[in-house]
PDBQT receptor file of N, H, CA, C and O in Angstrom, charges set to zero:
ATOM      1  N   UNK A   1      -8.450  14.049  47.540  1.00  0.00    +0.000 N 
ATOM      2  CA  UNK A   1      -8.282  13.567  46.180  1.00  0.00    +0.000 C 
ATOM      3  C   UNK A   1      -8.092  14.749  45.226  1.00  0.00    +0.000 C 
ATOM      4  O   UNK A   1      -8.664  15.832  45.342  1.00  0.00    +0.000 OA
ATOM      5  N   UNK A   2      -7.066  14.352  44.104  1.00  0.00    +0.000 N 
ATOM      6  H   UNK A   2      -6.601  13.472  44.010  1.00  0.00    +0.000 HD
ATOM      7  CA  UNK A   2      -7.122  15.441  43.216  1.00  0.00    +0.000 C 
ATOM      8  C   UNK A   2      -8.045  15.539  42.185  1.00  0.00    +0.000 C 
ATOM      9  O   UNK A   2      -8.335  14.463  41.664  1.00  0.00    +0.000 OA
ATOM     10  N   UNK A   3      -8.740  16.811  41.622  1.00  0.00    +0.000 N 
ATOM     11  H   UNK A   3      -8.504  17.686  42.046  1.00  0.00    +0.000 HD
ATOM     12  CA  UNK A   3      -9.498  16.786  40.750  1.00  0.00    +0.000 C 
ATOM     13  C   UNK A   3      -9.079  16.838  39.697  1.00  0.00    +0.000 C 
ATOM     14  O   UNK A   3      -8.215  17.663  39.402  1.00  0.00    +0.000 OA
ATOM     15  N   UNK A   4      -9.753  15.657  38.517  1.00  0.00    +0.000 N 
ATOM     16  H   UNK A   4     -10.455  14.987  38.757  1.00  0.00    +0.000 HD
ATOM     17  CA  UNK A   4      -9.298  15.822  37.266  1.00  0.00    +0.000 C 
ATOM     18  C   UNK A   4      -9.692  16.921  36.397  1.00  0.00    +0.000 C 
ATOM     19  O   UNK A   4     -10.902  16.734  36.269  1.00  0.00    +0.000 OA
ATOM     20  N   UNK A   5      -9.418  17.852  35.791  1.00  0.00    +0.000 N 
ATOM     21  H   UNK A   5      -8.435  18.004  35.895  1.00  0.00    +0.000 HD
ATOM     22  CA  UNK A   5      -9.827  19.037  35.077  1.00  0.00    +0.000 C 
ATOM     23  C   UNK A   5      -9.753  18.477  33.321  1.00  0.00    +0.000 C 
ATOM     24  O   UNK A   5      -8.688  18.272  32.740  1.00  0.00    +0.000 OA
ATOM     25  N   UNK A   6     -10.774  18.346  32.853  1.00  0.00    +0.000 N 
ATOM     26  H   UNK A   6     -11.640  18.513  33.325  1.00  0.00    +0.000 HD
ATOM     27  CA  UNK A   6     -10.963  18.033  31.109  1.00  0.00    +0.000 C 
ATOM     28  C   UNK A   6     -10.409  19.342  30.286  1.00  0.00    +0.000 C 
ATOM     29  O   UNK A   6     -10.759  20.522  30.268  1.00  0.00    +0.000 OA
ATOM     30  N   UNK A   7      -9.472  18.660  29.673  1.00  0.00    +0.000 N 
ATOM     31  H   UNK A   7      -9.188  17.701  29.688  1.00  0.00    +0.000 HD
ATOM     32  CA  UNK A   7      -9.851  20.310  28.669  1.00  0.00    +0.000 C 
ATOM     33  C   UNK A   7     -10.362  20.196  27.147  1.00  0.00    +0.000 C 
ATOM     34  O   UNK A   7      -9.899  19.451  26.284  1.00  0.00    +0.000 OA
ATOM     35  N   UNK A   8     -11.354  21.049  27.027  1.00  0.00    +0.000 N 
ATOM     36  H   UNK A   8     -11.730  21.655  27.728  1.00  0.00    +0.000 HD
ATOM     37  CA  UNK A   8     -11.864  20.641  25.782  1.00  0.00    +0.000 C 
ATOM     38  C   UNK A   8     -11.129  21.370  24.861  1.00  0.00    +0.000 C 
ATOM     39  O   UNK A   8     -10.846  22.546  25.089  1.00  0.00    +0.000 OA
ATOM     40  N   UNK A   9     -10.775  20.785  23.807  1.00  0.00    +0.000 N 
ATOM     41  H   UNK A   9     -11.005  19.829  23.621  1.00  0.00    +0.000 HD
ATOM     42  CA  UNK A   9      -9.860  21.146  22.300  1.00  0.00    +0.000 C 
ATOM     43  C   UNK A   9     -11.240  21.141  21.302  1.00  0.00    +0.000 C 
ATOM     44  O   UNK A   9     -12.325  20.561  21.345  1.00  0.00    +0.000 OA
ATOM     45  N   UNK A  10     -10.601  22.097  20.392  1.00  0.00    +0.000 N 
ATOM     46  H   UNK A  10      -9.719  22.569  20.356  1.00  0.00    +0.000 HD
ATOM     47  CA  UNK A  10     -11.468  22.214  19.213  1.00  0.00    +0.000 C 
ATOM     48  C   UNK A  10     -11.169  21.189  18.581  1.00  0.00    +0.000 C 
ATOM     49  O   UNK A  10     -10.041  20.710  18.699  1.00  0.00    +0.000 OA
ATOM     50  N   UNK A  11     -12.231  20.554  17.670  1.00  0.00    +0.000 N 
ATOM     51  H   UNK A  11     -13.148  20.943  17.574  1.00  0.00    +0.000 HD
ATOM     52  CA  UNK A  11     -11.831  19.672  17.083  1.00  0.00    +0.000 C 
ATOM     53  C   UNK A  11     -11.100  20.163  15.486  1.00  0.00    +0.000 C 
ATOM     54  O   UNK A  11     -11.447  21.096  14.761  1.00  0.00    +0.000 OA
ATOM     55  N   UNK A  12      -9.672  18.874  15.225  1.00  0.00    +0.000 N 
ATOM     56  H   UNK A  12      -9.390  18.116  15.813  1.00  0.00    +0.000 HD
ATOM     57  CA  UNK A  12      -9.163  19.695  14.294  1.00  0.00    +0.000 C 
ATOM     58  C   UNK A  12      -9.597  19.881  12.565  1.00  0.00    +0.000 C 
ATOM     59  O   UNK A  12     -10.093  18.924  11.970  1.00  0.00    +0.000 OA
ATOM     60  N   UNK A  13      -9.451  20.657  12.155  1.00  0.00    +0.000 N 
ATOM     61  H   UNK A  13      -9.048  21.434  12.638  1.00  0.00    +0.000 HD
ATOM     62  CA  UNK A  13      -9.845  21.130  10.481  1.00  0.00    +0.000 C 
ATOM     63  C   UNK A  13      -9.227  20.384   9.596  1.00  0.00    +0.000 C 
ATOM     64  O   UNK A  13      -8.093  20.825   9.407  1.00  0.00    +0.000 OA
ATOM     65  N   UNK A  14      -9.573  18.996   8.663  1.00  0.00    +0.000 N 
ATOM     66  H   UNK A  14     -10.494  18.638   8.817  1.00  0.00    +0.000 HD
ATOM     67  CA  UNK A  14      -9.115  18.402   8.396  1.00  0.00    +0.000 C 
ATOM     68  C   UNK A  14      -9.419  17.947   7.301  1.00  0.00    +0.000 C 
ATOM     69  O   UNK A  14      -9.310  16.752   7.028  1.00  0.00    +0.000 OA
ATOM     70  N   UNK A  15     -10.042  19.230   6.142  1.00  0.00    +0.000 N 
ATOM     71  H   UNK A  15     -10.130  20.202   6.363  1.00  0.00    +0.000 HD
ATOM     72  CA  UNK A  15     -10.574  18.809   5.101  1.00  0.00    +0.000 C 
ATOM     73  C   UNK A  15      -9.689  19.727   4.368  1.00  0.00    +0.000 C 
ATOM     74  O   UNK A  15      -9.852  19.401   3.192  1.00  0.00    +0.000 OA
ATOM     75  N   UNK A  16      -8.822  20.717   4.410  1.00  0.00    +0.000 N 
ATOM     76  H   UNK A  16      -8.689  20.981   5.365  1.00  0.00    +0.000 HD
ATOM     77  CA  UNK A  16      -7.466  20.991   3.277  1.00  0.00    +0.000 C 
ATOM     78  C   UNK A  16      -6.943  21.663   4.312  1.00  0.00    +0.000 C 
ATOM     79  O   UNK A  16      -7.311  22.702   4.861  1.00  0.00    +0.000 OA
ATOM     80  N   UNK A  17      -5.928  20.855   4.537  1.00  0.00    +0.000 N 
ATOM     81  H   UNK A  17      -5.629  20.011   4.091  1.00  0.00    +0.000 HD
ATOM     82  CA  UNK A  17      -4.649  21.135   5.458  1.00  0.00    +0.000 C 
ATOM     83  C   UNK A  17      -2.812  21.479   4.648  1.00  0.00    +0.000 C 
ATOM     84  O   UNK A  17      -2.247  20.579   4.024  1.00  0.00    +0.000 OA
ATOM     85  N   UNK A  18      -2.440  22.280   4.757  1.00  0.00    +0.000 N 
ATOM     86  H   UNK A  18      -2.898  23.011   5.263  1.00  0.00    +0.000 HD
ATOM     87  CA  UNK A  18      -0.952  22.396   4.424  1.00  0.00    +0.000 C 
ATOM     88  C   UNK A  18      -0.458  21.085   4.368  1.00  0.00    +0.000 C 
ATOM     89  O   UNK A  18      -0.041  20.680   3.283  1.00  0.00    +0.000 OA
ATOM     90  N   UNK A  19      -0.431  20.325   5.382  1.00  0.00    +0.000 N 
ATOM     91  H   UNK A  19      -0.770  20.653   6.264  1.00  0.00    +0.000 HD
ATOM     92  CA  UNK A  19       0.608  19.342   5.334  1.00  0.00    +0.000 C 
ATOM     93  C   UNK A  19       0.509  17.667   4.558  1.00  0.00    +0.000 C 
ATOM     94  O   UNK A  19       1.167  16.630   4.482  1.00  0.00    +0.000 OA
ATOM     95  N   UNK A  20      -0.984  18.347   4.012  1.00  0.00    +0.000 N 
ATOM     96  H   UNK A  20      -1.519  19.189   4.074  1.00  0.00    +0.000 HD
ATOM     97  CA  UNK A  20      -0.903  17.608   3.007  1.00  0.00    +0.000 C 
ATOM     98  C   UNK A  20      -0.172  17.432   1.284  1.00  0.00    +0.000 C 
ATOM     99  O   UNK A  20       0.013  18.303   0.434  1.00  0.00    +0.000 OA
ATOM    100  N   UNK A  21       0.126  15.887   1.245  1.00  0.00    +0.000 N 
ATOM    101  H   UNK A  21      -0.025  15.180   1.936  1.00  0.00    +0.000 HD
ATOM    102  CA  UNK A  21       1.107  16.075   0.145  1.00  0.00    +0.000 C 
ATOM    103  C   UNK A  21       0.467  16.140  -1.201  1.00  0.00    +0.000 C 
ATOM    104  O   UNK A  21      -0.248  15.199  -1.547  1.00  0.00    +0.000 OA
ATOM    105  N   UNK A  22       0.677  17.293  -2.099  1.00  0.00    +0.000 N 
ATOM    106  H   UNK A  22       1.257  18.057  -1.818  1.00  0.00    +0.000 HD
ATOM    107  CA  UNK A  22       0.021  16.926  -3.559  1.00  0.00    +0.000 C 
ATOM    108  C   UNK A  22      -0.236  16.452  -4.297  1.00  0.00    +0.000 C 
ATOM    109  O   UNK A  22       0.691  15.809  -4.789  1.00  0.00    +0.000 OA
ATOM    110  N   UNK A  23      -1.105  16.368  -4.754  1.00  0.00    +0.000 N 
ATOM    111  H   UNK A  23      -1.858  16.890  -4.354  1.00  0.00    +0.000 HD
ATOM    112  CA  UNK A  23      -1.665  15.591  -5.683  1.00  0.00    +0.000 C 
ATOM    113  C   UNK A  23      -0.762  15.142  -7.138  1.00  0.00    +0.000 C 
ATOM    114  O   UNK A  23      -1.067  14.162  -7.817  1.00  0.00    +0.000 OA
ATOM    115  N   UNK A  24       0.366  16.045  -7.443  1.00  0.00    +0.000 N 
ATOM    116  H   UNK A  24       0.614  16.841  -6.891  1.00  0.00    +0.000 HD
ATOM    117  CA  UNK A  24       1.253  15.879  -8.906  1.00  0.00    +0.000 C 
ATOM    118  C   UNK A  24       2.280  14.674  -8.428  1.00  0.00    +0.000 C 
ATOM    119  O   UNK A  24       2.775  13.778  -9.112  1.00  0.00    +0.000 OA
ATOM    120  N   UNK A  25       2.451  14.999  -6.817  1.00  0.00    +0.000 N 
ATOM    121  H   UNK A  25       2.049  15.727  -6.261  1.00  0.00    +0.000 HD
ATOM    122  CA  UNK A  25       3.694  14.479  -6.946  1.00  0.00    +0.000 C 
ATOM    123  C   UNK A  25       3.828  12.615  -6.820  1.00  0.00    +0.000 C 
ATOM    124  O   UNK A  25       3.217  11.820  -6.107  1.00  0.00    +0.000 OA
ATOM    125  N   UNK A  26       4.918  12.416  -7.866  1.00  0.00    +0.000 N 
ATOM    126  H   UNK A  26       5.415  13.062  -8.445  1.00  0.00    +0.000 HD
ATOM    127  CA  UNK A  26       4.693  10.815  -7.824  1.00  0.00    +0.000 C 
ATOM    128  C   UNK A  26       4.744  10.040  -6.734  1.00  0.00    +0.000 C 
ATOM    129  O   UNK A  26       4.919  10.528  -5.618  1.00  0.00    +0.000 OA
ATOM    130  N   UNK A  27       4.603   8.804  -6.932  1.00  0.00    +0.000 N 
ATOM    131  H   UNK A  27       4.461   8.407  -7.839  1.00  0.00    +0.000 HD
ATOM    132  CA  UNK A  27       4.217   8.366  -5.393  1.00  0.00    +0.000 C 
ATOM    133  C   UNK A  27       5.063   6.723  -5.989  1.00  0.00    +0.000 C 
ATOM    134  O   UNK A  27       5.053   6.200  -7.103  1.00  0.00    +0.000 OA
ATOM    135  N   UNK A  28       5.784   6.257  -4.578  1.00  0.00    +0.000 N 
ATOM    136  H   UNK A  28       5.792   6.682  -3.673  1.00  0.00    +0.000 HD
ATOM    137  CA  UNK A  28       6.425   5.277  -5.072  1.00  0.00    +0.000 C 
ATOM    138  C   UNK A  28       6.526   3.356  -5.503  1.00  0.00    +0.000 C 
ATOM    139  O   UNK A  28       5.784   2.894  -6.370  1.00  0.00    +0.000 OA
ATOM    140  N   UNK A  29       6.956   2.979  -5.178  1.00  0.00    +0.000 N 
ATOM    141  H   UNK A  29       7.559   3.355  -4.474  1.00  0.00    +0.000 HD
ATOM    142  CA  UNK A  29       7.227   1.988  -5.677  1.00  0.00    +0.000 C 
ATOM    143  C   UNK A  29       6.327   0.879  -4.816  1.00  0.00    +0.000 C 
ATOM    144  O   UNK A  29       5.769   0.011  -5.487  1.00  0.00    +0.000 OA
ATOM    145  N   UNK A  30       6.185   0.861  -3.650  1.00  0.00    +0.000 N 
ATOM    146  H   UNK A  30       6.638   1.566  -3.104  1.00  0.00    +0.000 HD
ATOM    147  CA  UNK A  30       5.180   0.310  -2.414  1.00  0.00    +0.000 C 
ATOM    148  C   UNK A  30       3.728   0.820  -3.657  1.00  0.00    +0.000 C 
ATOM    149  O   UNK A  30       2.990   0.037  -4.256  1.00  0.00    +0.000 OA
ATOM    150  N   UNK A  31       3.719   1.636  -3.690  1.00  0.00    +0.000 N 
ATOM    151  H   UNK A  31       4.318   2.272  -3.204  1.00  0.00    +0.000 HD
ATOM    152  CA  UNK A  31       2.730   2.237  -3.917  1.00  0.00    +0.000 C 
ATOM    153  C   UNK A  31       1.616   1.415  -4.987  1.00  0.00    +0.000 C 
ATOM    154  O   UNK A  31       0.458   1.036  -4.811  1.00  0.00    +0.000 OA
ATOM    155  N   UNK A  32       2.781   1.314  -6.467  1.00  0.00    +0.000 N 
ATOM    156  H   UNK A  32       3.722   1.621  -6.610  1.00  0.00    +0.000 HD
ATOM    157  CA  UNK A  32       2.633   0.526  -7.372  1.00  0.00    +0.000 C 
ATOM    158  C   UNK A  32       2.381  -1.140  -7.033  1.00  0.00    +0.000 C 
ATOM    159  O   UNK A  32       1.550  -1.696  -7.751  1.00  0.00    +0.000 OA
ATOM    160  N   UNK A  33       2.803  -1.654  -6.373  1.00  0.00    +0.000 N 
ATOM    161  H   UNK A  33       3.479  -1.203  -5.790  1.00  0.00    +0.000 HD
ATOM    162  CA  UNK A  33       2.863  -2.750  -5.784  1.00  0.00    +0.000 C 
ATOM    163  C   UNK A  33       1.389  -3.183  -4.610  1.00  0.00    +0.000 C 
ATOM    164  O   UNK A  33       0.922  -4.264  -4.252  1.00  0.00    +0.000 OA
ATOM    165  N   UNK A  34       1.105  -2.050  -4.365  1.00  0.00    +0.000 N 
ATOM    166  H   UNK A  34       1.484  -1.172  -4.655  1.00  0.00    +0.000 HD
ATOM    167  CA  UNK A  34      -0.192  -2.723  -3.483  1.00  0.00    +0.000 C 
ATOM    168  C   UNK A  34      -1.821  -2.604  -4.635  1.00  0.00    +0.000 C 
ATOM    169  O   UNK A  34      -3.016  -2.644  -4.338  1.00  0.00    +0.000 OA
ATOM    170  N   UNK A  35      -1.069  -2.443  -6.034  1.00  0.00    +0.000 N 
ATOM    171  H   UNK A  35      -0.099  -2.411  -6.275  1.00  0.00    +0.000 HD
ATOM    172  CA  UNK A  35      -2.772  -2.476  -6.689  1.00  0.00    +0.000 C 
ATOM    173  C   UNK A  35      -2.856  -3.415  -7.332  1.00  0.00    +0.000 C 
ATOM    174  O   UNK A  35      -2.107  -3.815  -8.223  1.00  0.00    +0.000 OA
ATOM    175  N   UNK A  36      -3.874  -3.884  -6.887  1.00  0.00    +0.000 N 
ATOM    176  H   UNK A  36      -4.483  -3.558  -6.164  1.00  0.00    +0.000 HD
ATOM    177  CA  UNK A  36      -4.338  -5.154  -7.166  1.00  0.00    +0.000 C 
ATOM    178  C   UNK A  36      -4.236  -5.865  -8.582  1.00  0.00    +0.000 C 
ATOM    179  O   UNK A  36      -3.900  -7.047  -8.652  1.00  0.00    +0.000 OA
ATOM    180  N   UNK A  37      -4.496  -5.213  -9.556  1.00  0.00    +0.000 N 
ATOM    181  H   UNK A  37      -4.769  -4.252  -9.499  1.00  0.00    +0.000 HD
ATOM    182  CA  UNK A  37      -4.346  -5.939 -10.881  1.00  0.00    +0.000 C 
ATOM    183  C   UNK A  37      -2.590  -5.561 -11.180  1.00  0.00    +0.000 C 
ATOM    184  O   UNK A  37      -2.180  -5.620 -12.339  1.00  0.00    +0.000 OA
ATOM    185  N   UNK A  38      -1.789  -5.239 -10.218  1.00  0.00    +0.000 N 
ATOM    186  H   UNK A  38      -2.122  -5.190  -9.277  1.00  0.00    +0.000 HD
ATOM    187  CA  UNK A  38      -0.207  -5.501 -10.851  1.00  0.00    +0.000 C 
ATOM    188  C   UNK A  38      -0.343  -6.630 -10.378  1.00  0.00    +0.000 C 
ATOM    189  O   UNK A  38      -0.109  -7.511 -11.206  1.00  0.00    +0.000 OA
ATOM    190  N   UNK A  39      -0.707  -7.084  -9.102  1.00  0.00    +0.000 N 
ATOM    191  H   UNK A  39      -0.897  -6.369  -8.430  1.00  0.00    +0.000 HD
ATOM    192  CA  UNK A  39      -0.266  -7.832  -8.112  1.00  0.00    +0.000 C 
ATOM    193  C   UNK A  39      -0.398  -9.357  -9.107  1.00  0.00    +0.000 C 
ATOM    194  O   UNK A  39       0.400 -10.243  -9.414  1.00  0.00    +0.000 OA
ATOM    195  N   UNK A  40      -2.174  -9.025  -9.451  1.00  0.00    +0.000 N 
ATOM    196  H   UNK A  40      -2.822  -8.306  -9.201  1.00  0.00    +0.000 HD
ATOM    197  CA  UNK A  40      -2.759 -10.348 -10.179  1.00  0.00    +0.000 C 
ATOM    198  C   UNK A  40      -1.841 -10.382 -11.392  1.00  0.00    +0.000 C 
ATOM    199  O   UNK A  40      -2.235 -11.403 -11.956  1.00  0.00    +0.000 OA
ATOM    200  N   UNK A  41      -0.754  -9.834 -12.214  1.00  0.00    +0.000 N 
ATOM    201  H   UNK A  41      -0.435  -9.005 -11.756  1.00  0.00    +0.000 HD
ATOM    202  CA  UNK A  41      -0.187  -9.932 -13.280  1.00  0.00    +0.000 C 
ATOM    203  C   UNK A  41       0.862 -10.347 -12.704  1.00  0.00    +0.000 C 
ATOM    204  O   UNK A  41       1.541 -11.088 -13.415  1.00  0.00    +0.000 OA
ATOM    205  N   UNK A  42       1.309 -10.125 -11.545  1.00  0.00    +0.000 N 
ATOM    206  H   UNK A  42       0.757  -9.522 -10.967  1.00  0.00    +0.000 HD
ATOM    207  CA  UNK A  42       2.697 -10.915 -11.307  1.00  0.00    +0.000 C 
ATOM    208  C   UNK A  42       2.648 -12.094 -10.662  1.00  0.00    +0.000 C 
ATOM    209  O   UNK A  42       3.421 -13.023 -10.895  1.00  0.00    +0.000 OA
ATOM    210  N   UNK A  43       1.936 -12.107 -10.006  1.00  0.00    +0.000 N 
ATOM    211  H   UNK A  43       1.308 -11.353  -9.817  1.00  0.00    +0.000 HD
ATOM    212  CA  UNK A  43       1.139 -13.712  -9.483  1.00  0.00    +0.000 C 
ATOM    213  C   UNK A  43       0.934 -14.655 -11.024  1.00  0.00    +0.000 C 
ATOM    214  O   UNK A  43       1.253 -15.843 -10.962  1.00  0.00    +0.000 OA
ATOM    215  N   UNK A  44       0.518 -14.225 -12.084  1.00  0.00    +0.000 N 
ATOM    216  H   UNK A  44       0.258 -13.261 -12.134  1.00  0.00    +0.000 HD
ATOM    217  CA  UNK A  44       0.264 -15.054 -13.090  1.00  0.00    +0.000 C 
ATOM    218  C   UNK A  44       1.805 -15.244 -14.149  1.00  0.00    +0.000 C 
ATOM    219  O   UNK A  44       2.131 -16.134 -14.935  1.00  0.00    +0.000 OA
ATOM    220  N   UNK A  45       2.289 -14.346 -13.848  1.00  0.00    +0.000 N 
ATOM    221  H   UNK A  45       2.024 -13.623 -13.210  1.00  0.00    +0.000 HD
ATOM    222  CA  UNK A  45       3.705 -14.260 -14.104  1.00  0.00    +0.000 C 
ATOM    223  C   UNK A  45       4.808 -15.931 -13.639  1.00  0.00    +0.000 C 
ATOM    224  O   UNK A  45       5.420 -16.841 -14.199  1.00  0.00    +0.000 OA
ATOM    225  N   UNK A  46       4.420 -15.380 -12.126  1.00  0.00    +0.000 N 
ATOM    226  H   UNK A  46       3.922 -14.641 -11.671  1.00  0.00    +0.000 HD
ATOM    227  CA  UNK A  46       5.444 -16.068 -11.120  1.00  0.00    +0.000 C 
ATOM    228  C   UNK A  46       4.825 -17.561 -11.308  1.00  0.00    +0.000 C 
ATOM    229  O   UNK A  46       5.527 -18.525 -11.006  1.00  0.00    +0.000 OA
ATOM    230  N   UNK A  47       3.674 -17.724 -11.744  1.00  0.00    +0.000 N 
ATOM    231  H   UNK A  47       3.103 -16.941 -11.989  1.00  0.00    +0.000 HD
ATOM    232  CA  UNK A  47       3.409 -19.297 -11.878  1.00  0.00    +0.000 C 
ATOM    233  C   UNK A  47       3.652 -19.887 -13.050  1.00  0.00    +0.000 C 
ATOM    234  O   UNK A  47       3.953 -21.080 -13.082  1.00  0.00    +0.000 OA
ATOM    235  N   UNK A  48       3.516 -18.819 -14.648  1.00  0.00    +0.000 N 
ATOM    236  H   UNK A  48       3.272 -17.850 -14.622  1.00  0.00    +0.000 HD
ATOM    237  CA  UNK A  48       4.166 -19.574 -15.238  1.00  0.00    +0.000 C 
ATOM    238  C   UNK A  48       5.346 -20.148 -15.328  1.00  0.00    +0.000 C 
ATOM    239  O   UNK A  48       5.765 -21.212 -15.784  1.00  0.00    +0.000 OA
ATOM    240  N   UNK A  49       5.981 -18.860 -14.589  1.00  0.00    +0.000 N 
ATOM    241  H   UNK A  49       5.640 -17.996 -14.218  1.00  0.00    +0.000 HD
ATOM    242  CA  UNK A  49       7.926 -19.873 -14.889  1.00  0.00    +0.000 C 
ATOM    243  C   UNK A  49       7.490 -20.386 -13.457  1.00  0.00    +0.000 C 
ATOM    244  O   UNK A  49       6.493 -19.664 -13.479  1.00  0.00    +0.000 OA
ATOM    245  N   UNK A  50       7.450 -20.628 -12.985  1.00  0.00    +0.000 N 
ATOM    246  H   UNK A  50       8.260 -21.214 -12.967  1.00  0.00    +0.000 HD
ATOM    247  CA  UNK A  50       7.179 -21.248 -11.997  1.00  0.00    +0.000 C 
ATOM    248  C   UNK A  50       6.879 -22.871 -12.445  1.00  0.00    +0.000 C 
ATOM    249  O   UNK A  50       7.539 -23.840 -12.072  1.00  0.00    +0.000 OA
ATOM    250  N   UNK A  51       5.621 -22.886 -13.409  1.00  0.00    +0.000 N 
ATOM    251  H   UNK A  51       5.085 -22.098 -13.712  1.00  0.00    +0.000 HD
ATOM    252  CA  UNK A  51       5.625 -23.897 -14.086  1.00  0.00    +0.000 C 
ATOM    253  C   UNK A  51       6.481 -24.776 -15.077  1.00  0.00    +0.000 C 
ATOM    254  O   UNK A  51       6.594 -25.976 -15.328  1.00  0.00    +0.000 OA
ATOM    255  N   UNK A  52       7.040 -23.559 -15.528  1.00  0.00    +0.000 N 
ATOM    256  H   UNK A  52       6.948 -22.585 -15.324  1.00  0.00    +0.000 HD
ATOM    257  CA  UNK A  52       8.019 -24.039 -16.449  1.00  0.00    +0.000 C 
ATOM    258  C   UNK A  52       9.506 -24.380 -15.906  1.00  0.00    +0.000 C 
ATOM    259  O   UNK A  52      10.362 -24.642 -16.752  1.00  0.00    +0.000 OA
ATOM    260  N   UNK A  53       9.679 -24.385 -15.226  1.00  0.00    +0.000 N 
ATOM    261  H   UNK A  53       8.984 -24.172 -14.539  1.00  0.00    +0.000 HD
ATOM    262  CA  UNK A  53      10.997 -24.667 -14.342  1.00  0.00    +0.000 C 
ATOM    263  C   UNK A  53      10.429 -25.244 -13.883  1.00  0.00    +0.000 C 
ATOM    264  O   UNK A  53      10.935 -24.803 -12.851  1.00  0.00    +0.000 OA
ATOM    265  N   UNK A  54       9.358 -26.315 -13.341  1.00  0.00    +0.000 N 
ATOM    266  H   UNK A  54       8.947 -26.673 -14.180  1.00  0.00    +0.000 HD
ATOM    267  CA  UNK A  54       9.040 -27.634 -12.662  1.00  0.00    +0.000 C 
ATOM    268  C   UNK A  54       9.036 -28.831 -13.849  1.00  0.00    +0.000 C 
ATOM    269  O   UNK A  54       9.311 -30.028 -13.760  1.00  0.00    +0.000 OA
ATOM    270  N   UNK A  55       8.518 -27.835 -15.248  1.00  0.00    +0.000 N 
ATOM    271  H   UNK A  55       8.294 -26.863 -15.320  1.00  0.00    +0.000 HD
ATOM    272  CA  UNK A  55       8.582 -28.753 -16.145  1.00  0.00    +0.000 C 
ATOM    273  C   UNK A  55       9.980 -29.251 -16.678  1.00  0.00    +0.000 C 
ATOM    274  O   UNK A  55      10.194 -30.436 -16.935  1.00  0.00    +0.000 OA
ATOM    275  N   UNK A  56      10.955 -28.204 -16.829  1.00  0.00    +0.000 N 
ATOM    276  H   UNK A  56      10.781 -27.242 -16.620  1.00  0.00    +0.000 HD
ATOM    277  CA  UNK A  56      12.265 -28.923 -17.067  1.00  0.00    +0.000 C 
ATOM    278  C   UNK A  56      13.114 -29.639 -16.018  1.00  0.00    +0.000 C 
ATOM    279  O   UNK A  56      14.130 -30.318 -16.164  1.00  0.00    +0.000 OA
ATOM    280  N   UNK A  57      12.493 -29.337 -15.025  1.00  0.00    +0.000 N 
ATOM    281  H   UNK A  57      11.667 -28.786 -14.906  1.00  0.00    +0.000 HD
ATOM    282  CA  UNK A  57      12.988 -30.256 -13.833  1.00  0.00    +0.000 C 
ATOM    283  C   UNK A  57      12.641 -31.598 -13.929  1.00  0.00    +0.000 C 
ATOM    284  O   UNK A  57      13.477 -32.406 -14.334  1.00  0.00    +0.000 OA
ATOM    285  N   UNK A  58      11.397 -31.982 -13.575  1.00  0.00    +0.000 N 
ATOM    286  H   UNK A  58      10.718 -31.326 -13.247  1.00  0.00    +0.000 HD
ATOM    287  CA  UNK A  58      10.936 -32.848 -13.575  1.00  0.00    +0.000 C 
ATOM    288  C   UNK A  58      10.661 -33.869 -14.666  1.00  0.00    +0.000 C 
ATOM    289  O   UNK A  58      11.066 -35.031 -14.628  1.00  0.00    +0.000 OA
ATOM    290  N   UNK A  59       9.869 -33.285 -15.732  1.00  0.00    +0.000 N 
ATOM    291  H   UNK A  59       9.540 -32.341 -15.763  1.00  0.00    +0.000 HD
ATOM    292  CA  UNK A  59       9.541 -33.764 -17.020  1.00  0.00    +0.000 C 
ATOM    293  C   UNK A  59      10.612 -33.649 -17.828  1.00  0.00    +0.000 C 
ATOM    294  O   UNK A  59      10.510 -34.775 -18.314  1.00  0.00    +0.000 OA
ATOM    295  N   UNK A  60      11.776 -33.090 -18.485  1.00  0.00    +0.000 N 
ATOM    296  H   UNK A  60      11.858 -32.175 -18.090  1.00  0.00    +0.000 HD
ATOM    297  CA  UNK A  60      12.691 -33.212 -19.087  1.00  0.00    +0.000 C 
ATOM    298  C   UNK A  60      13.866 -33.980 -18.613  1.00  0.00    +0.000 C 
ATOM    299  O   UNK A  60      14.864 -34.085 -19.326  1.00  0.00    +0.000 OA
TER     300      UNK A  60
């Protein structure tokens, strides 16, 4: 049988790394979109006309 040999790695340094991206730079449009109080403003958005285009549908 062959023997398995482990190799131990350092574990990596991961509290300020280069390849992290800065802090200035803007960040996009996903970005804006996953926080929660846009979300709740467009949700309250999308139901009024939402409402209101059921109302001229229906009721007018």
């Amino acid at each position: 049988m062959a023997e398995l040999r482990h190799h131990h790695r350092e574990m990596l340094d991961t509290t300020q790394s280069e390849a992290a991206p800065p802090q200035d730079e803007p960040r996009g449009c996903l970005f804006a979109l996953s926080q929660p109080p846009l979300m709740i403003f467009l949700a309250v958005i999308g139901c009024l006309l939402l409402m209101a285009a059921l109302h001229d549908l229906l009721l007018l």
